[in-house]
C-alpha positions in Angstrom: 14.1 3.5 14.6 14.4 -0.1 15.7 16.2 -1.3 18.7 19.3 -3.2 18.3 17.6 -6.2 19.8 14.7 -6.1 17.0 17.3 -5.5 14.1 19.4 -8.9 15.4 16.1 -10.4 16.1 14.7 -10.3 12.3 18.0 -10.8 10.7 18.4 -14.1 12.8 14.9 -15.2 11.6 15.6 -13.5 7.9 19.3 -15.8 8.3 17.4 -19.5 9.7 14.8 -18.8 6.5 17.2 -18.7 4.1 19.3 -21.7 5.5 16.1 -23.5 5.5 15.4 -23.3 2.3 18.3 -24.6 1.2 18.1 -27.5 3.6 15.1 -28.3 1.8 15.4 -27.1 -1.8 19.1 -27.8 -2.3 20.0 -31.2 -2.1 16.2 -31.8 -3.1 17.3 -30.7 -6.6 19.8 -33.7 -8.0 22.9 -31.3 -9.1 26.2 -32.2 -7.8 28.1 -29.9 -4.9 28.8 -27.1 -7.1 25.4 -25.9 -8.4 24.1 -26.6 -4.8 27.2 -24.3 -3.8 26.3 -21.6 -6.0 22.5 -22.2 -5.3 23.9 -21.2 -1.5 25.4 -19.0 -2.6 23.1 -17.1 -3.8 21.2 -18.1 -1.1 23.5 -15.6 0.8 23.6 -12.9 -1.2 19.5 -12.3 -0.9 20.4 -12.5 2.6 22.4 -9.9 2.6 20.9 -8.0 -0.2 17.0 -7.6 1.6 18.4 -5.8 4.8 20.5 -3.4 2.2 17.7 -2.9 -0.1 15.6 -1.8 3.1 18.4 0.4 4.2 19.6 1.9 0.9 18.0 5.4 1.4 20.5 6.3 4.0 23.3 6.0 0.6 23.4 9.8 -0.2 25.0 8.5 -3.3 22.9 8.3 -6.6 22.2 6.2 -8.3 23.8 3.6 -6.4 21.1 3.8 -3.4 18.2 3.5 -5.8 19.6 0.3 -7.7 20.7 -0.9 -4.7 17.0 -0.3 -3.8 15.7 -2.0 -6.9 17.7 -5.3 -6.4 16.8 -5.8 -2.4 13.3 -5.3 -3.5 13.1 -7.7 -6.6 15.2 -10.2 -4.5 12.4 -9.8 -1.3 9.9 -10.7 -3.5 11.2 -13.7 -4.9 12.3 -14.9 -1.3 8.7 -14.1 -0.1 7.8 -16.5 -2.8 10.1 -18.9 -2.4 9.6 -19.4 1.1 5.4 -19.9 1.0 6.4 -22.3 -1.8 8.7 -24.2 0.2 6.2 -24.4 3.1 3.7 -25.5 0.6 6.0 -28.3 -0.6 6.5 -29.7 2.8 2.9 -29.8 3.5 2.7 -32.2 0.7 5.5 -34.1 1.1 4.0 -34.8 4.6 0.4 -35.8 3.3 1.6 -37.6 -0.1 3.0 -40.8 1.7 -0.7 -41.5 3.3 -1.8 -41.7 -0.4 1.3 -43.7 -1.4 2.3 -41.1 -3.6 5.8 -40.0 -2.3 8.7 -40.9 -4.7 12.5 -39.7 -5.5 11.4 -38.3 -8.9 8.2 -36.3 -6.8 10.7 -35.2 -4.3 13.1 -33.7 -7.4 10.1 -32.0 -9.6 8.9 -29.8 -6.6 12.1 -28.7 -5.5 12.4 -27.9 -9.5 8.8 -26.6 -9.3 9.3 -24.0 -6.2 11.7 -22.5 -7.7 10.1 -21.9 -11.5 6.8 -20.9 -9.7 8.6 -18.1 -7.7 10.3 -16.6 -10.5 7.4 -16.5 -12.5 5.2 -15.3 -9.7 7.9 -12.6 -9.2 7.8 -11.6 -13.1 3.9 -11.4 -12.8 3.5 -9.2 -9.6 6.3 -6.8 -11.6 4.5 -6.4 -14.2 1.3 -5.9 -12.5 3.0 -3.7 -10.0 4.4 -1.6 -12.3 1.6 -1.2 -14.6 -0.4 1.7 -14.8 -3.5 1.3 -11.8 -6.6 0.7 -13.4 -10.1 2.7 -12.4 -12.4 1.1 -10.1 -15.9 2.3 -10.3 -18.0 2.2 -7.2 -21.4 3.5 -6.5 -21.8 5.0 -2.7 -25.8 4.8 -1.6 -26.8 7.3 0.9 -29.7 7.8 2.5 -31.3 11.0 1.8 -29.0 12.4 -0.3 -29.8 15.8 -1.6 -30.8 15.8 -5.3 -28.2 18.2 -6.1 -25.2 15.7 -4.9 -26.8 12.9 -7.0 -24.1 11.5 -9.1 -20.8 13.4 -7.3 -18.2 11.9 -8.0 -14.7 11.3 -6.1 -11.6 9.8 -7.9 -9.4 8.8 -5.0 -5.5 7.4 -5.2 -3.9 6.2 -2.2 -0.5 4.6 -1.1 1.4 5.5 -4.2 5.0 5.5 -2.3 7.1 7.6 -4.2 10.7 6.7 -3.4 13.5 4.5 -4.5 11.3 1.9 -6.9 8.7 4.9 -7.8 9.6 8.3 -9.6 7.9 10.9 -11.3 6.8 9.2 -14.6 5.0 6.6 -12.5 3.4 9.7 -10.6 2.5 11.5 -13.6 0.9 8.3 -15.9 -1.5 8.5 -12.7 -2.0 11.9 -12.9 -2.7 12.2 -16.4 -5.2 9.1 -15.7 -7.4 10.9 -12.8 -7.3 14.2 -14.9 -8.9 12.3 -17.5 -11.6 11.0 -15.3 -13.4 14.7 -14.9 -13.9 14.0 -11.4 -15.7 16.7 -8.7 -13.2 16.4 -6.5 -10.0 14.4 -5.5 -8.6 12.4 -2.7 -5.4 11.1 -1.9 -5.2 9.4 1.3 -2.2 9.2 2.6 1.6 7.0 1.9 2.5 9.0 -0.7 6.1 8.9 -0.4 8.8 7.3 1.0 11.8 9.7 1.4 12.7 13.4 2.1 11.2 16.7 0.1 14.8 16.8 -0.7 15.1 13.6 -2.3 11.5 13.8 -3.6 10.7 16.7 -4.5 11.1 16.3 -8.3 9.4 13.6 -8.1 6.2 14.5 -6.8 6.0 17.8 -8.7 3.3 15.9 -11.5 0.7 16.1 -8.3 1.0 19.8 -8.9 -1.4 19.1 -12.1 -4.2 17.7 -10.6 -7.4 19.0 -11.7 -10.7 18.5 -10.2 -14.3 20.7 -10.5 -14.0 21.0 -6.3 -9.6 20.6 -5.9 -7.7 17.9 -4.4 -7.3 17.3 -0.9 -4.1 14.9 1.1 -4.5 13.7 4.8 -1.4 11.9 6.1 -0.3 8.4 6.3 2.2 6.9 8.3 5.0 6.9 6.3 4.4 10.4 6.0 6.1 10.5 9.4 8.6 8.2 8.7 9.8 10.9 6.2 9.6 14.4 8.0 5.4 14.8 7.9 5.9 18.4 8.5 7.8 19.1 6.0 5.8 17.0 3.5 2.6 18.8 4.4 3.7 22.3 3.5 5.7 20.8 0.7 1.7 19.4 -0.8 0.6 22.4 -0.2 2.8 24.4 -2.1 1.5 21.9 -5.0 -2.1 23.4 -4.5 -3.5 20.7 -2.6 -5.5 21.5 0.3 -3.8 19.3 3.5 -6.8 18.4 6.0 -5.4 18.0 9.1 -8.1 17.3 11.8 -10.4 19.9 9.9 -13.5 20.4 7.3 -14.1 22.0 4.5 -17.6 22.7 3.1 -18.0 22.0 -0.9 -20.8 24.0 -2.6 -21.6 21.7 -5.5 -24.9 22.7 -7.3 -26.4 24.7 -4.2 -26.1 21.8 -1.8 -23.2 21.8 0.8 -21.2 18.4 0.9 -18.8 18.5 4.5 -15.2 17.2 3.5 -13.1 16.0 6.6 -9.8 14.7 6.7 -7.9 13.6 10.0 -4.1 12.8 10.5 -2.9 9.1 9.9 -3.8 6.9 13.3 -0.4 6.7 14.6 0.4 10.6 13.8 0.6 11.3 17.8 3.6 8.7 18.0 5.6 10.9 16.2 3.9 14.7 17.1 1.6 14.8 19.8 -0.2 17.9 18.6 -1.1 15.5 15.6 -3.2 13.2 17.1 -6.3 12.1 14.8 -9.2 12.8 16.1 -12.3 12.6 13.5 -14.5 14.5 15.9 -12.8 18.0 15.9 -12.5 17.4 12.1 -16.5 17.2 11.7 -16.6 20.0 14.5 -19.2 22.9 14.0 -19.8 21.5 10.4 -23.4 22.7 8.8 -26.0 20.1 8.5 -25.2 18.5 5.3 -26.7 15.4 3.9 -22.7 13.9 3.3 -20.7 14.2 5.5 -17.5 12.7 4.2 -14.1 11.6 6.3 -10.2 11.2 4.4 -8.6 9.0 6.7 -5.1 6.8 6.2 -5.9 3.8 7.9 -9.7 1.7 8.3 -9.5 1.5 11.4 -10.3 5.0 12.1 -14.0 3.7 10.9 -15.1 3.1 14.3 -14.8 7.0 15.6 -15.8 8.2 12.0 -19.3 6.4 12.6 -19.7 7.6 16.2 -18.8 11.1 14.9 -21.5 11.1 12.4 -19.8 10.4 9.0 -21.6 9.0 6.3 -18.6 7.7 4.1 -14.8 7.0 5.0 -12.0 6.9 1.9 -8.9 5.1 3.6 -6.1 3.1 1.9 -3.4 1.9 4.1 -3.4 -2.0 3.5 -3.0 -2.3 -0.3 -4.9 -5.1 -0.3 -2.1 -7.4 1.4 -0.2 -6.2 -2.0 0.5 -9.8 -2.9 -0.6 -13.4 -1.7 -0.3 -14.7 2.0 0.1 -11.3 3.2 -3.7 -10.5 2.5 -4.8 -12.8 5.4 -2.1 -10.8 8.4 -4.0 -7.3 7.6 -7.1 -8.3 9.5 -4.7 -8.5 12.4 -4.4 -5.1 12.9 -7.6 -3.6 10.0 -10.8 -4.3 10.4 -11.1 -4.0 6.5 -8.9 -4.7 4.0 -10.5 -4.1 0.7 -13.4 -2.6 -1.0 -16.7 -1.0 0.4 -17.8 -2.3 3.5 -20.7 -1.0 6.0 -20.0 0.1 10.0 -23.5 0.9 11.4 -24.6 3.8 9.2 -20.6 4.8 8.0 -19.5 3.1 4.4 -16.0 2.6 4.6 -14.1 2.4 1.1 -10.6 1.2 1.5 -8.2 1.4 -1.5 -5.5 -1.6 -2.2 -3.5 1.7 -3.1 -2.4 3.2 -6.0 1.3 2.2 -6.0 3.2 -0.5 -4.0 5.6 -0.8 -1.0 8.4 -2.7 -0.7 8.9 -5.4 -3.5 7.6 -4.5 -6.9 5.0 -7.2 -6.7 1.6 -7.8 -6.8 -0.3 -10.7 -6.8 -4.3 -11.3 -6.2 -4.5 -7.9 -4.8 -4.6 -5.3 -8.2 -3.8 -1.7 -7.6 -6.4 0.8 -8.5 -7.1 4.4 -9.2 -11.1 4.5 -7.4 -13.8 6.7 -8.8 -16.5 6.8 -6.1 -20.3 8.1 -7.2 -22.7 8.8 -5.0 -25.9 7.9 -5.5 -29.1 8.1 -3.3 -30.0 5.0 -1.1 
C-alpha cells in the first residue's frame, strides 16, 4: 500500500491539475459566472471521482463498487486528455504571438477546442478499448530451426485485467477468438486480473475453454500480486492451465522437442521471496532443443533470458503506453514497448495487451490477440 505521504502527495498534484485547468480553460471560454461555476464544478467532482474510482474495489457492495469503478475510470480518461490538451494550448498560445497570430477569438476557439477534442478522444479510445482485440500475425525466424517446428504456431493474450471495467463476456469473446485461431499452443503472460478469486472467479471461468494442440500455459504479472498471486495461481490451475513458475516444460510437436519456460513477473520477490524470477533455473537441465522459448511478464527480463540461452521471449506488461503521451514514459522503466525486437541472439515479442487498465481508453496503441509462427531464419 502507499504511504500516507504518497497518497497526499498525488492528490495535491491530482487537486493543482484540476485548478489549473480551469485557470486556463474557464474564463478562456466567454460564458458568464454560472457556466464557469458549474464548469468548476465539475471540475471538482472528477477530482474527487478519480481517487474513488481507483479505490472502489475495497466497496464490498455490488454493484455500486463496479459503477463507481466505471465513472472514475471514464472521467480519468477524459482528464488525461484534457490536461495534454491544455498543455498543448499553452504551447501555442506562447509561440502564436511571434507570428502575430494571437487574438481574443483564437484564445476562445481553443479553450472550445480542448474540450471537444477530449471528449471525442475519450469516445474513441472506449470504443477501441472495448472492442474485441484483433489478431496480430507475426513471423519468428530462428536459426536452425528443426524442420519439424517449421510453421508452430503460438497465439498469445496478455494483460487482459479482469476486474471492475472487465467481466466474463469480454473474457469469453477472446476466448472464443483464440479457439478459433487452431493455434499449437497458448500463452498468456501475465495481468490477468485485477481483484480477488472471490470477486473473480466467475469471471474468469471462460479461460477454462481454452483449446490448443499443445495446452495453455500462465506466468504471473504484477498485478497478480496485487490480488493474492497464490491464490490466483492454483485458482488457473484448477482451469487446466499449466502455471510456469520458474520452470520448463518440453513440447513434443512432430518428433522434435520445443523447451517452454515461463518465470514469475520481475517484481514477484517484493511481495514473496520464494518467488523471485529467475530465467535460469526455469531453462535448468532442459534437453538441447532448437527453441528454447521464455513466458515472461515484463521485457525487461530480456536481458537474463538472452544470457540464459533463450531463443524467443513473449512478454506483455506495457500495453503499448495504452493511449497517447503515456507511450513515450514506458521506455523509462522497459527497454521495449511494442512489437518484435532483437537482444543479441533472443527475439523479444512484447504484446500492447489484450485488455486495458485503468481508463477504458485507447488511443495509438491497439490491443491485440498475437499469433506468433515460427519460421526458420
Amino acid at each position: 500500500m502507499p504511504s500516507r505521504f504518497t497518497i497526499v502527495f498525488v492528490l495535491s498534484v491530482l487537486g493543482a491539475l484540476h485548478a489549473w485547468i480551469g485557470w486556463r480553460i474557464l474564463p478562456a471560454l466567454g460564458i458568464d459566472a454560472a457556466w464557469q461555476a458549474t464548469g468548476a464544478l465539475l471540475l471538482v467532482l472528477s477530482y474527487l471521482l478519480i481517487p474513488a474510482g481507483l479505490l472502489s474495489r475495497g466497496i464490498k457492495q455490488q454493484p455500486l463498487s463496479d459503477r463507481l469503478a466505471w465513472v472514475g475510470m471514464l472521467v480519468m480518461g477524459l482528464f488525461s486528455s484534457l490536461l495534454l490538451l491544455t498543455i498543448v494550448r499553452e504551447i501555442g498560445l506562447l509561440v502564436l504571438p511571434w507570428f502575430g497570430a494571437r487574438t481574443p477569438e483564437l484564445v476562445e476557439s481553443t479553450a472550445w477546442a480542448v474540450i471537444g477534442c477530449a471528449l471525442l478522444l475519450t469516445a474513441v479510445g472506449y470504443v477501441n478499448a472495448r472492442r474485441l482485440a484483433a489478431v496480430v500475425d507475426v513471423d519468428v525466424p530462428i536459426k536452425g530451426l528443426s524442420p519439424a517446428l517449421e510453421g508452430f504456431t503460438i497465439v498469445q493474450i496478455s494483460d487482459i485485467h479482469v476486474g471492475p471495467t472487465i467481466k466474463r463476456s469480454y473474457l469469453r469473446a477472446i476466448v472464443d477468438k483464440v479457439n478459433s485461431l487452431k493455434a499449437d499452443m497458448i500463452a498468456v503472460t501475465g495481468d490477468l486480473v485485477d481483484g480477488s478469486v472471490q470477486q473473480l472467479s466467475e469471471h474468469t471461468a471462460p479461460l477454462e475453454q481454452l483449446r490448443a494442440r499443445h495446452g495453455a500455459y500462465f506466468v504471473t504479472g504484477n498485478h497478480e500480486y496485487y490480488s493474492n498471486a497464490h491464490a490466483w495461481i492454483e485458482e488457473v490451475r484448477r482451469l487446466g492451465l499449466t502455471v510456469l513458475m520458474n520452470e520448463h516444460v518440453v513440447l513434443q510437436h512432430h518428433g522434435a522437442p520445443l523447451v517452454l519456460a515461463g518465470v514469475t513477473d520481475f517484481t514477484a520477490h517484493h511481495f514473496d521471496e520464494n518467488h523471485r524470477s529467475d530465467p535460469h533455473a526455469a531453462i535448468r537441465n532442459a534437453p538441447v532443443s532448437s527453441v528454447r522459448v521464455l513466458l515472461a511478464h515484463q521485457p525487461r527480463s530480456a536481458a537474463a533470458a538472452s544470457d540464459a540461452g533463450f531463443n524467443l521471449q513473449l512478454s506483455g506488461h506495457t500495453h503499448g503506453g495504452q493511449f497517447f503521451p503515456w507511450n513515450f514514459f514506458v521506455p523509462l522503466q522497459q527497454p521495449y514497448v511494442a512489437g518484435l525486437n532483437r537482444l543479441k541472439d533472443l527475439w523479444v515479442y512484447t504484446s500492447r495487451g489484450t485488455g486495458y487498465w485503468g481508463p477504458p481508453k485507447r488511443l495509438l496503441a491497439p490491443s491485440e490477440i498475437t499469433r506468433l509462427r515460427l519460421v526458420s531464419a
